[in-house]
Structure formats: C-alpha cells, structure tokens
N, C-alpha and C positions, 0 to 999 in steps of 0.2 A: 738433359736427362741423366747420364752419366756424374756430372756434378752431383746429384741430386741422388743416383740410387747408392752410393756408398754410406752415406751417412745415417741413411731410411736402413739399410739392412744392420747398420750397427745398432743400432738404437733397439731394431724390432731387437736382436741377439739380445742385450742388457735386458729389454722388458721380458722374453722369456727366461731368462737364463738367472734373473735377481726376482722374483714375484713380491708382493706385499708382503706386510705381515696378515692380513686381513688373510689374502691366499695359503699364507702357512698354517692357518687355523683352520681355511676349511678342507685342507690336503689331509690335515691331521685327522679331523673329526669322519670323514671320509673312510680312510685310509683303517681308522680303529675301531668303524661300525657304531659309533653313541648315535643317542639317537637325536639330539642337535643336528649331528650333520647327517643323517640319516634325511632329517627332514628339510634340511636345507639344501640336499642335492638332490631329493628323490620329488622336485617337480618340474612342473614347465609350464608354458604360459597357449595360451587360445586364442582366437578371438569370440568377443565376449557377443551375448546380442544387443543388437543396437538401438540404444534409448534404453536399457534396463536400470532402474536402481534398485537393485537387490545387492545388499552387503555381500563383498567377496567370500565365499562361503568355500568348503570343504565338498566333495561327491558326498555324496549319501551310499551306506552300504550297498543296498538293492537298489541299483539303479533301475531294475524292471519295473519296483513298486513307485519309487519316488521321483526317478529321473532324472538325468542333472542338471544341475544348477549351479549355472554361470553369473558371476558376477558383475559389476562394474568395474572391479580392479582398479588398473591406473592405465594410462596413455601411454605405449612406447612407439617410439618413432618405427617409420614403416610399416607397424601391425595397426595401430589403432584402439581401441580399449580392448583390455586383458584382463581378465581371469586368471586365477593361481585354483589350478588343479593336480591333486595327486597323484603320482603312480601307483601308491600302493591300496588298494581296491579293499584291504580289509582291515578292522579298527575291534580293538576291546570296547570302544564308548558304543551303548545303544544308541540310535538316532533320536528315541525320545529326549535324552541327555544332551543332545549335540544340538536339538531346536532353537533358534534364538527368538526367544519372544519378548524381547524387550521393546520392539518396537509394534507390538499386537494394541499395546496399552489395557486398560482394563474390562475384563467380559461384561456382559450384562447379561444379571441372572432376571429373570423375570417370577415378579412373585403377585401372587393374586392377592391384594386386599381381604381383608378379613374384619365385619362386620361389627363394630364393639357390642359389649353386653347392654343390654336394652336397660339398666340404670345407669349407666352411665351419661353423664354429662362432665361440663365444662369444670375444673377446677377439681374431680372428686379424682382418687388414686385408688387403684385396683393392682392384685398382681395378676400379672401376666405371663402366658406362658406360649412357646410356639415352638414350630418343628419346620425345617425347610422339607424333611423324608418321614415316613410312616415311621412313627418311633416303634410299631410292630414289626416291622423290617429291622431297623439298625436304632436302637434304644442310644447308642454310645455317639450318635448324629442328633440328638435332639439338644435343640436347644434352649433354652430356659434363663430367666433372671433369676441371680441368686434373691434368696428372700435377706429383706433389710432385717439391721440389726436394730433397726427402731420400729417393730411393729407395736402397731395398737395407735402409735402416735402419724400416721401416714397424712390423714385428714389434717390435721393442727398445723403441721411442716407445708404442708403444700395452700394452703388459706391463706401464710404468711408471705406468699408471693402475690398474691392478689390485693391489688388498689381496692381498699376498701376507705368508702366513706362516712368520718365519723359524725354518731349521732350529735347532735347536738340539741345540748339541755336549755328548755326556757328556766332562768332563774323565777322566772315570777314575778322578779322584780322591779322597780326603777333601774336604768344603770348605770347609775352614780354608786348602788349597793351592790350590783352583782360580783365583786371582786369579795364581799364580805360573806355572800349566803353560805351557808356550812352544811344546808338542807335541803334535798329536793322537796320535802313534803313538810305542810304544812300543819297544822292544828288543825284540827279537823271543827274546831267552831271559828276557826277564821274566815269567817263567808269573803273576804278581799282578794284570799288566795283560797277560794271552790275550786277541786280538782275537778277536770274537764270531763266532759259525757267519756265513760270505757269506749277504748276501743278495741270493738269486739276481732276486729281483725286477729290482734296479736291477742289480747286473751277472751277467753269462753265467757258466757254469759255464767255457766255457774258455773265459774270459779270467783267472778266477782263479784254473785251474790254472797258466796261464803266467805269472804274478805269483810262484808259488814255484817257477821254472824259472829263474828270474834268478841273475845271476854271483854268485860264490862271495863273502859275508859281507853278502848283501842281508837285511834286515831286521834291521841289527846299527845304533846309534846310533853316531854320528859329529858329537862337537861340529862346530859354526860355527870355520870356523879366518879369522881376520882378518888385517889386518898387524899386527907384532909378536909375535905368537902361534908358536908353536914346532913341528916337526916332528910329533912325539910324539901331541900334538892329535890328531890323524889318521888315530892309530888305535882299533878299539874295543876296550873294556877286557876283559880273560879272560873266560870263561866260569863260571869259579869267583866271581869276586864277585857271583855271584847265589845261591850256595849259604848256607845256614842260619848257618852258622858264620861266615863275611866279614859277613854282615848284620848279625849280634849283635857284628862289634868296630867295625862303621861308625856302627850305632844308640849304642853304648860311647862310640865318638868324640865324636858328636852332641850327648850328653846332658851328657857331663862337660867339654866346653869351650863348650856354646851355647846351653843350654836357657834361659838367661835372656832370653835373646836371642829377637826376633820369628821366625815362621817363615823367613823369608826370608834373617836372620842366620844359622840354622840351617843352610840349603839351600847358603848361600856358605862355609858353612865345609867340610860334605859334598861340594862340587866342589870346594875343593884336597887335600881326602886322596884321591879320584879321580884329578885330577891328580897327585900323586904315583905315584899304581900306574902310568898311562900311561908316567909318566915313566923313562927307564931308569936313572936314578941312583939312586931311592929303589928301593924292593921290589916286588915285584910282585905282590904280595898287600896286600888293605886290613888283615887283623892285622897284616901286617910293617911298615905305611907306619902304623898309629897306635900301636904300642908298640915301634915302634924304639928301640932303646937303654937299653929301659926300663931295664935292670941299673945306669945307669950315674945317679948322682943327680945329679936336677939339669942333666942333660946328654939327655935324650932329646928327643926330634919335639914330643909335646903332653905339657905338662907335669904332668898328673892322674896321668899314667902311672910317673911317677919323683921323686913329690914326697915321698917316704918313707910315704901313707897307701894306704890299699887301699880301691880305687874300689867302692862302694857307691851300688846306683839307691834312693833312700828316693823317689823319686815315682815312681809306676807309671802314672802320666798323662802329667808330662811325657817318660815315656820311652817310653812308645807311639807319642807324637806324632816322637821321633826316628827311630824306626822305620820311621813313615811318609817321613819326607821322605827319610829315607838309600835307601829304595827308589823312592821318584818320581825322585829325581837318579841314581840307577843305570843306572834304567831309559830316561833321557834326556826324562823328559815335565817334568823341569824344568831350566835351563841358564839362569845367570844370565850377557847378555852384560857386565857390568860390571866383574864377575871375572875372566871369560874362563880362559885359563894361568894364573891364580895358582898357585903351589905355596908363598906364606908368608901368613901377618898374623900378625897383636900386636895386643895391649888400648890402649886409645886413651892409658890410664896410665900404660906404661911404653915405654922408644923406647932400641932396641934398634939395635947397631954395625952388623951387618947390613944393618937398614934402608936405608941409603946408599948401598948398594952395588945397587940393583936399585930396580925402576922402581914409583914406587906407582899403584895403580889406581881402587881405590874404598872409601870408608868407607863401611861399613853395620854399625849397631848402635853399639857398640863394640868393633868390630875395624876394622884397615885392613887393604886387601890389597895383594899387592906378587907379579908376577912376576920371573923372572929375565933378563938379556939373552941368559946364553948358553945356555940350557932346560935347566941343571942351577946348581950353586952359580957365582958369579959368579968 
C-alpha cells in the first residue's frame, strides 16, 4: 500500500492543481456570471421515474399547476436514469412557448359534411363557399375560394376532363366510299339514302314538322360554288336523274370510261357528266349528256359510246361498284372539291387541242380534269 499511495497522491495533486481546458471555461463562465455557464452549472441530475419516455425536459414555471416533469435523461452509473433539472425556478419564456409538440403530430378537427345543392350532380362546377366559425362572430375566419379568373367558362373546362364517347356518323354508305362522303345528308329525292324516322328523343316533333315547311327546293343538294365556278353550279339537278333509267346510263358511263380507275377516279368522272346536265349547253338528261352524238363515229361526249363496238358490262362487280358511286354523287353525299365545274378530262396518254383552251384543275388517276372559262365551250 505504501508503494502504491505516493504515486496516487501525486497524480490526484497534478489532476487538481493543472485542470483541463474544458475546466478553464467552465471556472470562467462561472466565475463572470454568462449565462452559458450560468446554465451549465446551475443544474443537477435526479432520478428519473421508471419506464418513462418523456423527452428530458425543463421544470415548468408553476409547478402547482403543471407539476414536474422528469425525464428519461441518460443512464449514470450508480443513480440509474436521470433527469437534468433546474435550479432556477424562474424563466422569461411562458410555458405555452416552452411546449414541445412535435411529437402530438397532427389535431383532428372534426367537421360536419355539408349537404350539396340539390342541382348538383356529377361533372357540373359551382362556386363554393364555407366557414369553419360563424362569419357573424369573426368575418376575418371565413373561409372561401377565391373566384376563378375564367368565369362563364366553368362548365366547358370541367366536361374536358370527362371520358366522353364520340358520336359516330353512319356515312350511308358502302365502305369502299366512306373515306369520300363529304355529306351527312342527302338529296332529299334520293329515296336510297331516306333519312330515318325523327328521333323524337333528341328533337321535338314540332320542330321537325317545321324543317319540312322550309322554302321551296329545301332538301335538294347544291354543290359548293367557289371562285371560278360557274352560274349553272347553283342549281339542283332534275328530278328525273334519280329515276332507274338515268341511273343505268350514269352506272353505263361509270363503268365504261373509269372502272379501272380508284373509286374516287370513278366519283370524278360521275361529277362532270352531272355537271354536264346542270349545264345548259349539254342535255339535260344524264342519257342525253353520255351518249351524245353517239351516231356520229368517233365524234361523240365519251368515247365507248361511238367507237364502232357495242358496250357490254362482262364484270358485274365492278359495275355494281359504278352503281354505287353514280348514286352517292347524285345524291350529293359525295362532291369532289378538286373537280369542282369540271365539264372535260382526257387520259393522261393522249392531249387533246381543246385542252388549251380551258383551265386544267386536277389529275386524279389517269384522267385530268379541265373546266371552262365561259360555263359552256370556250
């Protein structure tokens, strides 16, 4: 023991007698009243109660009202969990300041539903207004949505979010043609394409009696007339080129100058023998406008007609298919604008004196088409 207490009492000497620096700081802070060391010397430790996790906290002013409240601190040997409590019993900070509610998470306010307006449904937008307090009590607690800077347009904006499914048009037609109709509605003497029974559903009964009380040649088709386009345009074609007879020399026409030809070459060639009837120079019938001249060889309107052979359909396919389109273009559900007036073409093969004299419009297939300047021969 002797060994052993000389070297113990030198050592305690050095460790009192040289302190840290860590001790010089807090002898200092101490010693000059900051309040760093104020508060680092002015506590001491407890034991804490056992099993609590309450965050190491501060006394509360009024201990009467709040009571104190011990920590979990940390573990020191010999005491067991500690608590850092104050000495000094009084604080500038109110305790509502010093509450730590971080770990409360967030209230729940409870709010009573409130019943929409009795138009309301699904998709429609209303403004809306609401108050958690009696805005007769406290006006400056109410709360409200601002009004949009897009009113009038509320309805429109909000429709555009809704899955709507689109109508879909029956063309009327075959659909080999539907890619060409240019018209929902038909001629109204085209008994092929009879618009279907009203439905009253979507319109009134009188409002569709007075749809067929309308001026005198309402439901009659009436090409698109543009600039360049001629008088004649303008008006609609007889009543007879819907008869059996005019169909079978337009289907005729069809077939023996265009059936090689796409539909559409087809359709353009069936709008200038059309044009032709409109027109007062030619005849006024579609047999008169495609076997004009026939007698005369070599010299008539379409050349199948007077080429010295006798026109025979050996395809009963593609002459069905004329059939059709010579009645979609009758009936106005198809009008090719690139045609327009035409009343000529020729095969892309051969180029005709003619030609120069009158205004070309558009190639489709192999044909070109050509109207005239003065709406009959130049």
């Amino acid at each position: 023991m002797r060994s052993l207490a000389a070297p113990f009492f030198i050592g305690l000497g050095f460790w009192v007698g040289f302190p840290t620096s860590a001790a010089y700081q807090d002898m200092a802070s101490f010693v000059s009243g900051t309040e760093a060391g104020a508060q680092r010397w002015g506590g001491f430790v407890e034991k804490s109660v056992a099993g609590s996790v309450h965050s190491a906290e501060m006394q509360f002013l009024d201990a009467s009202a709040t009571g104190s409240i011990s920590g979990s601190g940390l573990t020191a040997p010999g005491l067991g969990s500690v608590a850092f409590r104050g000495k000094n019993e009084t604080s500038d900070t109110p305790d509502e300041s010093r509450v730590t509610r971080g770990d409360k998470q967030g209230r729940i306010v409870n709010v009573a539903p409130v019943a929409p307006p009795k138009s309301f449904n699904a998709g429609s937008v209303f403004e809306r207004t609401s108050s958690l307090l009696d805005a007769a009590v406290e006006p400056s607690l109410e709360m409200a949505f601002v009004a949009p800077q897009i009113k009038g347009k509320e309805i429109q904006i909000a429709g555009a979010f809704h899955l709507k499914e689109d109508r879909k048009i029956d063309p009327g037609v075959p659909a080999f043609l539907a890619s060409l109709v240019t018209s929902e509605k038909a001629d109204i003497l085209a008994t092929a394409y009879a618009p279907a029974s009203p439905d009253y559903a979507t319109a009134s009964p009188f409002a569709t009696l007075l749809q067929n009380e309308d001026k005198a040649g309402a439901g009659r088709f009436i090409p698109p007339v543009t600039d360049g386009d001629h008088a004649w345009m303008s008006q609609p074609l007889p009543a007879s080129v819907f008869s059996a007879k005019e169909q079978k020399c337009l289907a005729e026409g069809i077939y023996f100058e265009a059936r090689g030809e796409d539909v559409k070459g087809q359709a353009a060639v069936a709008q200038v023998i059309l044009n032709r009837v409109r027109n007062p120079t030619y005849p006024a019938t579609i047999c008169g406008v495609v076997y004009q001249n026939q007698s005369w060889r070599n010299r008539c309107q379409f050349s199948f007609a007077c080429d010295g052979t006798t026109p025979r359909v050996r395809s009963q396919n593609h002459y069905k298919i004329a059939q059709e389109v010579g009645m979609a273009v009758t009936a106005g559900k198809i009008f090719i604008p690139e045609v327009g007036s035409s009343t000529h073409y020729h095969a892309t093969y051969v180029h005709p004196r003619w030609a120069r004299t009158m205004e070309k419009m558009k190639k489709i297939g192999l044909h070109i088409f050509y109207r005239t300047h003065g709406g009959g021969w130049s």
